[in-house]
VOGU-3710 file (C-alpha; in Angstrom, 3 decimals, decimal comma):
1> xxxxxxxxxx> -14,484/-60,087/14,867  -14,114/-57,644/11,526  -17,914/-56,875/10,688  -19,273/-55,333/7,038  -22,235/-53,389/7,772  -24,237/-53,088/4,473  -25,957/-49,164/4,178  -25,904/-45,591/4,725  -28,755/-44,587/6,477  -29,612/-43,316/10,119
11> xxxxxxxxxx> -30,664/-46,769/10,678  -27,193/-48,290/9,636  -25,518/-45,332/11,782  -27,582/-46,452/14,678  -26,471/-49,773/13,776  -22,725/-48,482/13,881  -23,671/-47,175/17,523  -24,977/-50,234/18,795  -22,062/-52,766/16,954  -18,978/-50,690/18,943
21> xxxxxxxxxx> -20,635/-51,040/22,035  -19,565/-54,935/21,732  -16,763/-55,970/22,987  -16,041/-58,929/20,064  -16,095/-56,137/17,540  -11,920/-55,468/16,150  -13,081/-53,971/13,434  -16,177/-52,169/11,576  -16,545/-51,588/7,644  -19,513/-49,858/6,245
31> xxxxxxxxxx> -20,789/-49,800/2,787  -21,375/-47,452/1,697  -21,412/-45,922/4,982  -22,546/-41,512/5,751  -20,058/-39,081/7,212  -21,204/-40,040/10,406  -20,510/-43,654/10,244  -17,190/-42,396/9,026  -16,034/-41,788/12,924  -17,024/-45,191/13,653
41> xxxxxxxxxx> -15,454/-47,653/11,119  -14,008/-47,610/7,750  -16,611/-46,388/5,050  -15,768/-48,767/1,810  -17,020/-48,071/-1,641  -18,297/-51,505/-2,657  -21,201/-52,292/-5,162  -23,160/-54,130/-2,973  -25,603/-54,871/-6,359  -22,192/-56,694/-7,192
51> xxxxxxxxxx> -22,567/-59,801/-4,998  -19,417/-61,741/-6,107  -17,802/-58,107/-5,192  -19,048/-58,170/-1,548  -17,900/-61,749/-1,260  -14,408/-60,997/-2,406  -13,910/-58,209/-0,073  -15,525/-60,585/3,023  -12,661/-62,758/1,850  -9,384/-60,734/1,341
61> xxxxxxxxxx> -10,599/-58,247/4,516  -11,262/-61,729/6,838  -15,058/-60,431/7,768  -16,728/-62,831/10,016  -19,937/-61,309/9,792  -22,192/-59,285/7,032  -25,222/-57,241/8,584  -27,449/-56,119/6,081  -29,005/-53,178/6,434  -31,484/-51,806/3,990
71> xxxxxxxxxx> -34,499/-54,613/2,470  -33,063/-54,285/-1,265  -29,887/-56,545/-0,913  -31,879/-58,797/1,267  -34,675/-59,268/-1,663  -31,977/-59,422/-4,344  -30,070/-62,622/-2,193  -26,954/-61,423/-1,456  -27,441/-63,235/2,165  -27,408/-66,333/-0,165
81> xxxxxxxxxx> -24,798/-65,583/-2,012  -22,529/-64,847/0,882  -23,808/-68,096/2,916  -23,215/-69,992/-0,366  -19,145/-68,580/-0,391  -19,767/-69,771/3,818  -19,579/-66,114/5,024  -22,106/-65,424/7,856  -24,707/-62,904/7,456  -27,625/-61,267/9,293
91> xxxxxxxxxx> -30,704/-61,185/7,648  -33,216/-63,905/5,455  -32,623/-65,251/2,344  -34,293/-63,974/-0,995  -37,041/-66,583/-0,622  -37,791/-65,600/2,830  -37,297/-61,770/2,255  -40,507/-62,138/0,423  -42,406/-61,347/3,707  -41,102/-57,537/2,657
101> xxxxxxxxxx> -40,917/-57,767/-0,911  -44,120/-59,064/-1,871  -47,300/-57,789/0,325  -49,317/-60,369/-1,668  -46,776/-63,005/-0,317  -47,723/-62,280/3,122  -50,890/-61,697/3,006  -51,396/-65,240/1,535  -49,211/-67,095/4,313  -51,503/-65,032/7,114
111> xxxxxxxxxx> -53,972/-66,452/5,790  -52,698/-70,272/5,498  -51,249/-69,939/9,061  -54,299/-67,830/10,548  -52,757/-65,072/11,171  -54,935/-62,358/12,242  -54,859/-59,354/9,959  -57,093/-57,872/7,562  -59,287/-59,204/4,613  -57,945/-58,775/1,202
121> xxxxxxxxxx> -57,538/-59,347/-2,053  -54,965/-59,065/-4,903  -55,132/-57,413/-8,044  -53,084/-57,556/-11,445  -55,736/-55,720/-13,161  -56,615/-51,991/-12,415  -60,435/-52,274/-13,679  -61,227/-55,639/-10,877  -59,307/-53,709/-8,204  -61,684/-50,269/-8,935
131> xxxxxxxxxx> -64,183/-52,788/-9,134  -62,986/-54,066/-5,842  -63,281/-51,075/-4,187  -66,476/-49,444/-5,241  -67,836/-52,166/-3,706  -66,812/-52,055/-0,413  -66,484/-48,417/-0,164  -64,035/-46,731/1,978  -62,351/-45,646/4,225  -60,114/-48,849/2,731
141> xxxxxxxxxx> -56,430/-49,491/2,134  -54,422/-49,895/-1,449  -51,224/-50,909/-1,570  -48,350/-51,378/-3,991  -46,985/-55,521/-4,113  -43,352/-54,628/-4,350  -40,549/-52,407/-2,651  -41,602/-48,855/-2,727  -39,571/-46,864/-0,326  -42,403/-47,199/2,484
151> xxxxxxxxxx> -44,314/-44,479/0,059  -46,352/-47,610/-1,481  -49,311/-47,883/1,240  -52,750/-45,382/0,423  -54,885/-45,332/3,548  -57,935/-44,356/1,602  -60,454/-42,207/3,470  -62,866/-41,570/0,372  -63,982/-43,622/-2,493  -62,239/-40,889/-4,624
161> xxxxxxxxxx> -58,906/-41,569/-3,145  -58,953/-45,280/-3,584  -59,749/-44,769/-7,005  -56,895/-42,575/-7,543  -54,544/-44,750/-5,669  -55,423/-47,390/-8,132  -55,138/-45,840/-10,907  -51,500/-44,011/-9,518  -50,122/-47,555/-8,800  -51,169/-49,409/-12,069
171> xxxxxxxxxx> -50,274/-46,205/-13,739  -46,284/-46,752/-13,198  -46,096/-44,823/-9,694  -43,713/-47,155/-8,250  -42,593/-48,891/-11,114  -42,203/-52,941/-11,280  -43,378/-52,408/-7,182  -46,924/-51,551/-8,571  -47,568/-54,335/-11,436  -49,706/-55,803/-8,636
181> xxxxxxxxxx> -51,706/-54,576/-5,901  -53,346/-55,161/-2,893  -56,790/-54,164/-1,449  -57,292/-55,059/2,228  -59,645/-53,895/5,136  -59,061/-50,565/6,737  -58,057/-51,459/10,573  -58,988/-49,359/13,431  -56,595/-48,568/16,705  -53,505/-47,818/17,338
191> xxxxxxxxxx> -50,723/-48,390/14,981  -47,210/-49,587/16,894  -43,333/-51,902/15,264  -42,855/-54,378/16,941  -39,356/-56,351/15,963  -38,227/-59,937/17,176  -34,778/-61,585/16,303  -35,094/-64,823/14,199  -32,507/-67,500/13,478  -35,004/-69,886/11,493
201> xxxxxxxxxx> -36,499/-71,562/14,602  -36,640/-69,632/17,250  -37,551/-65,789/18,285  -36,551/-63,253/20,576  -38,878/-60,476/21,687  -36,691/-57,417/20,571  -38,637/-54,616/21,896  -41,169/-51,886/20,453  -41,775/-48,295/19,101  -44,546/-46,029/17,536
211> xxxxxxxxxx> -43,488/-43,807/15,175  -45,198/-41,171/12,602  -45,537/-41,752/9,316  -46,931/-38,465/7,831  -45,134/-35,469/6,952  -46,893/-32,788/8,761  -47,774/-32,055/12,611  -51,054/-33,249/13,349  -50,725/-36,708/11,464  -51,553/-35,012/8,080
221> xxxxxxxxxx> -50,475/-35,139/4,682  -48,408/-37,777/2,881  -47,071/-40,821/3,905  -43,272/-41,009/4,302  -40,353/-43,088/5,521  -41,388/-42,149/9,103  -40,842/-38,523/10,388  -40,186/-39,647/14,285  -40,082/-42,373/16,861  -40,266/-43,302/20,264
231> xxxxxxxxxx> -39,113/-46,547/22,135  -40,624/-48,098/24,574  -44,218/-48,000/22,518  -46,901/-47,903/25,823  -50,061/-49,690/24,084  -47,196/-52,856/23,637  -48,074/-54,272/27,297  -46,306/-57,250/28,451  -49,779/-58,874/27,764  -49,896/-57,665/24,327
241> xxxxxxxxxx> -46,383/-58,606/23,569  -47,401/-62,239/24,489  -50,208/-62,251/22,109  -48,169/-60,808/19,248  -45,338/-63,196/19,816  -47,479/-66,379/20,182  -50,532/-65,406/17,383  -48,193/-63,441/14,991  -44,105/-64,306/15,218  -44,358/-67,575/16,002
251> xxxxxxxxxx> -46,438/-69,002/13,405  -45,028/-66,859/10,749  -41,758/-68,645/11,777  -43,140/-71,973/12,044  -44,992/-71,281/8,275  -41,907/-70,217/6,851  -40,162/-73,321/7,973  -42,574/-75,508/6,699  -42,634/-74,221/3,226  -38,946/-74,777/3,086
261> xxxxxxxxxx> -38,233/-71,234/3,935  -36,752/-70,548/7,101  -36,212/-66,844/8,495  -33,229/-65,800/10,308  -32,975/-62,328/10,814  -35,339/-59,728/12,274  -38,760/-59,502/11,629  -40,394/-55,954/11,978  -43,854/-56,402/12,274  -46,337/-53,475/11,507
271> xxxxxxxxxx> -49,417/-53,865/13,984  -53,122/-52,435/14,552  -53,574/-53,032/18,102  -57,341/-52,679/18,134  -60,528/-54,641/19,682  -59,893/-57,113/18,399  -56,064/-57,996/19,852  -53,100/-56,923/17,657  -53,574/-57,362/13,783  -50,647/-57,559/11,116
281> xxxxxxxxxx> -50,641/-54,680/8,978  -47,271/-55,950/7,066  -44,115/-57,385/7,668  -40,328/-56,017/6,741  -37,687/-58,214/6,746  -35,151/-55,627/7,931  -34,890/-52,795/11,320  -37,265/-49,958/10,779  -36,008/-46,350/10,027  -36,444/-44,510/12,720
291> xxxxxxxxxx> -37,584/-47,545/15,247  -33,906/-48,595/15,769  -32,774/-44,983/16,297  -34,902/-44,909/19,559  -34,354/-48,912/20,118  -30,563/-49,598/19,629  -29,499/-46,640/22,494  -31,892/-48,587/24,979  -30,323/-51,974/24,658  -27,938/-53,384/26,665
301> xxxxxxxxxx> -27,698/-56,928/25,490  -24,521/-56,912/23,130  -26,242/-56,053/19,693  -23,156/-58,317/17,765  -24,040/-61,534/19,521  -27,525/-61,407/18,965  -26,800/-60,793/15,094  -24,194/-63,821/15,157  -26,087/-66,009/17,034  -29,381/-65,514/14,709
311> xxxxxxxxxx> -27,219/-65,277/10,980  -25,596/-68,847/12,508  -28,795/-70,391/13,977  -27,944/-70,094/17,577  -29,621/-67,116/19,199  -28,564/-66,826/22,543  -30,891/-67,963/25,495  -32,843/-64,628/26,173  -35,038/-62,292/26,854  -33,112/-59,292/25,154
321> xxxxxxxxxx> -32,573/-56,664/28,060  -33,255/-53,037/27,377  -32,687/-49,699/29,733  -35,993/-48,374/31,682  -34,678/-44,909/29,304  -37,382/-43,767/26,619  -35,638/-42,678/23,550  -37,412/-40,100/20,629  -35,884/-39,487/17,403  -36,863/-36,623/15,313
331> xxxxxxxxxx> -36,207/-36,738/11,751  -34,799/-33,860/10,056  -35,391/-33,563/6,437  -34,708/-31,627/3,294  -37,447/-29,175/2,420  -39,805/-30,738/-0,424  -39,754/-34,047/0,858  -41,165/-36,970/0,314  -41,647/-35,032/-3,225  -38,816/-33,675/-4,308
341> xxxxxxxxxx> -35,843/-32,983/-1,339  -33,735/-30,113/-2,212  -29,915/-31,644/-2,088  -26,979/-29,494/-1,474  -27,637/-27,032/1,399  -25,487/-26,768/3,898  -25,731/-27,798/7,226  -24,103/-26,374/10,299  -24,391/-27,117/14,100  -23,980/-31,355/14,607
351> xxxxxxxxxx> -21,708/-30,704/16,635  -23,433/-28,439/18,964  -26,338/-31,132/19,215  -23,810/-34,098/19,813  -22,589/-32,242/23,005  -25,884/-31,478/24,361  -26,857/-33,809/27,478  -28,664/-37,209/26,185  -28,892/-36,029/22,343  -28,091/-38,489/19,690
361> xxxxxxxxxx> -27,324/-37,446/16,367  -27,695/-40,020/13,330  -26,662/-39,239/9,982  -29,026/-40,640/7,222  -28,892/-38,276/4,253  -25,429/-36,597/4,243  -22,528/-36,109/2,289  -19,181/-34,172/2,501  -18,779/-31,359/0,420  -14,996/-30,424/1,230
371> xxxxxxxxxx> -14,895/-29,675/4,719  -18,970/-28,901/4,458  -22,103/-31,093/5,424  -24,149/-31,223/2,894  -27,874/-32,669/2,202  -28,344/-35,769/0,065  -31,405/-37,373/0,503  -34,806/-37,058/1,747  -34,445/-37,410/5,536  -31,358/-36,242/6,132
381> xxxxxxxxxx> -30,555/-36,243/9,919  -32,200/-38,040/12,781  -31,920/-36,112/16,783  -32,472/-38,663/18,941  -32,869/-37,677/22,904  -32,646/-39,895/26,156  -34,718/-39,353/29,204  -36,422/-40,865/32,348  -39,423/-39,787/30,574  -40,749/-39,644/27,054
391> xxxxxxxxxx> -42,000/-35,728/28,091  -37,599/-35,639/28,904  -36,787/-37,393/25,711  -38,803/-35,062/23,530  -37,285/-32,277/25,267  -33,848/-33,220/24,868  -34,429/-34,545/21,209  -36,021/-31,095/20,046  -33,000/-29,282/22,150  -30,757/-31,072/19,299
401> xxxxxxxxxx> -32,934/-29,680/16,506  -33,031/-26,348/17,791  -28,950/-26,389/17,887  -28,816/-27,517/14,402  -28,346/-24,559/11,468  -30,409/-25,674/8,687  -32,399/-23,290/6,541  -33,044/-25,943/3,882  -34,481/-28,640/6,732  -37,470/-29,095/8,354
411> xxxxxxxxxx> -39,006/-31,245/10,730  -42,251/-32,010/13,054  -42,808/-30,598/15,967  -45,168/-33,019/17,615  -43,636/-36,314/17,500  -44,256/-38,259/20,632  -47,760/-36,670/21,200  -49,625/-39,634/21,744  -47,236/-40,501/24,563  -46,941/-37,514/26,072
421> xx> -50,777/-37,320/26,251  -51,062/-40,658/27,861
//
C-alpha cells in the first residue's frame, strides 16, 4: 500500500519509523517531510492548505491511505475532503476535530456526557472572565479556545497571573485561538497522555506516557510543546487504564456518535490522575509530540493496520501489544525557545548518536543547508533511548545528546525524574 504521511515533525518522523516496520507498506510519501524522513520515503512539496491539491496527488500517485499528522489539517477538514474524493484517511473529521480545536467544545460535551474533569466556565469577554477569577482566587487555570501551538494553557499560581493571562489572551496573544477563553478548576496529582485508537465506534487502549511540559529542569518556567517523554507512564495502572477507558474514551465516543459526529482516529487524552480517579484536562485529536517518540519504538502491533482499520471503520480485534522496553525522548531545542528560537546554526554529530546502542534520533526542526544540518524551528531534534529500565533509557537517551555538536541547542537534563524516583 503507497501511504502520504501529512507533516514534518519528530512526531511524523516517529511516524515514518513505525509505518516501515509494516510489511503492507510499498511505498511512503511525506509532506512536507524533515531531512530525516528523507531516508525513509519520498519527501513531496505539496500545499497541504490546498485540499483539492492533496487529493490530486492521492489520485495520480495511487495512495491508499492519508495519515495526518499535525491537528491543523485535521481542524481545517481535509480528512473530509479526501473521504469525500473516497481516499482513506487517518484521523476525525472537522466536526469531530473540535475535541482539539475548541476547549470550550469539550468542555461542554464532558459535561453533557459526565465526564469527570474540572469546573469551568467560558468567556468572550475579558472583564466577566477577570471577574471570574477574582472570585475564585487561584491557584486556577486560563486557557486559550482555539489552536495555540500547546503554548495556550496558563496554570495560574497567583491571582496576579490569572489576571495577566487574561488580559494576554484577549489582548491578541494567540490570535483568532484567544477570541474566547476558558476558566476551569486547578486539578491536583499527577499529570500523564493517555492515547486510544478510534474508528467511530469502537476504541483501542493505545498505551501511555508522561512527559514535561516546561522549559527548564526542575519543572519551571514556561510552558512549551513538551521538552521530554517517557513511555510506559507508571501512575497508568492496568486499573487506572480501565477507569479512563470506561469513564473517559468511551463515552466521549459514544457522545460524539450521538451528536452525529463520529471519531475515528486517535484520541490523546490529557489526564490529572488525582483522588479523585483520573480527570480530563483536554483532549487532542492527533499523537502527542514527544509521547509517540517514546510510544511508536515500543509497539509491535503493525502501526499501518491499526491506522487502516480505524480511517475505514474496522479496527482490528485487539489489545494493541507493546515491548516490556521503556523508551525516553529528550528534546533538543534551539536556544531562545519557546520565545524566539535562533534558526540557522549548524548542527553536527546525528550520526554519532544514531550509532550509539538503543538511541533514536528524530528530526523535528531541521533543514538542509547544502550538505549542512541546519536549525529551523523551535524543538529541533528529539534523542530517544531504549532500555530494560527507564534509569537505562535516560542513560542511553542523554548518551545521544552528549554525542550531538550543537552550540546553538539546549535541552533538560532531568527528564524522566519522576520515574526514576519511583
Amino acid at each position: 500500500m503507497k501511504v502520504l504521511l501529512i507533516g514534518s515533525g519528530g512526531r511524523e518522523h516517529a511516524m515514518a519509523l513505525a509505518l516501515r516496520r509494516s510489511a503492507r507498506l510499498e511505498h511512503l510519501f511525506i509532506a512536507p517531510g524533515n531531512p530525516g524522513t528523507s531516508l525513509l520515503g519520498d519527501n513531496v512539496q505539496i500545499d497541504v492548505t490546498d485540499h483539492q491539491a492533496v487529493v490530486d496527488f492521492c489520485r495520480v500517485m495511487g495512495v491508499g491511505l492519508v495519515v495526518v499528522g499535525p491537528e491543523a489539517p485535521l481542524v481545517a477538514g481535509l480528512v473530509d475532503d479526501l473521504e469525500n474524493a473516497g481516499i482513506p484517511a487517518f484521523g476525525p473529521s472537522k466536526a469531530a476535530a473540535q475535541l482539539e480545536g475548541s476547549k470550550g467544545f469539550t468542555k461542554d460535551l464532558c459535561r453533557e456526557f459526565h465526564i469527570p474533569t474540572g469546573d469551568y466556565q467560558r468567556f468572550s469577554d475579558r472583564d466577566a472572565a477577570l471577574a471570574y477569577v477574582r472570585q475564585l482566587g487561584a491557584p486556577i487555570v486560563v486557557k486559550a479556545d482555539g489552536l495555540a501551538a500547546g503554548k495556550g494553557v496558563i496554570v495560574a499560581m497567583s491571582l496576579s497571573d490569572a489576571e495577566a493571562a487574561i488580559d494576554m489572551i484577549f489582548g491578541g496573544a494567540f490570535g483568532a485561538a484567544g477570541a474566547e477563553v476558558v476558566v476551569e478548576e486547578f486539578l491536583e496529582g499527577e499529570e500523564a497522555s493517555f492515547f486510544a485508537i478510534c474508528d467511530g465506534t469502537r476504541a483501542l487502549a493505545f498505551g501511555a506516557a508522561q512527559d514535561h511540559k516546561r522549559v527548564l529542569d526542575g519543572d519551571l518556567g514556561p510552558n512549551t510543546g513538551g521538552m521530554g517523554a517517557y513511555s510506559p507512564a507508571p501512575v497508568m495502572t492496568d486499573e487506572v487504564v480501565a477507569q479512563v477507558m470506561a469513564q473517559i474514551i468511551e463515552p466521549t465516543l459514544k457522545g460524539m456518535a450521538a451528536r452525529g459526529t463520529p471519531f475515528k482516529g486517535v484520541l490523546f487524552a490529557g489526564l490529572m490522575i488525582g483522588p479523585q480517579g483520573p480527570q480530563l484536562i483536554e483532549f487532542n485529536a492527533r499523537f502527542g509530540d514527544p509521547e509517540t517518540q517514546v510510544l511508536l519504538p515500543r509497539l509491535q502491533t503493525d502501526f499501518l493496520d491499526l491506522l487502516l482499520g480505524a480511517a475505514t471503520g474496522h479496527l482490528p480485534n485487539g489489545p494493541v501489544r507493546f515491548s516490556d522496553e521503556t523508551a525516553l525522548t529528550v528534546v533538543m531545542a534551539a536556544k531562545g525557545y519557546p520565545d524566539q528560537p535562533e534558526r540557522g546554526t549548524e548542527i553536527r554529530g546525528v550520526e554519532r548518536a544514531e550509532g550509539l546502542p538503543g538511541v533514536i534520533v528524530t528530526h523535528a526542526g531541521t533543514a538542509k543547508d547544502g550538505q549542512r544540518l541546519i536549525a529551523n524551528g523551535g524543538r529541533v531534534l528529539n534523542l530517544t533511548g531504549l532500555g530494560a529500565s527507564v534509569v537505562e533509557a535516560q542513560s542511553r537517551a542523554y548518551a545521544g545528546v552528549d554525542a550531538i555538536d550543537w552550540p546553538g541547542g539546549f535541552c533538560r537534563r532531568d527528564i524522566g525524574w519522576r520515574a526514576v524516583k519511583r
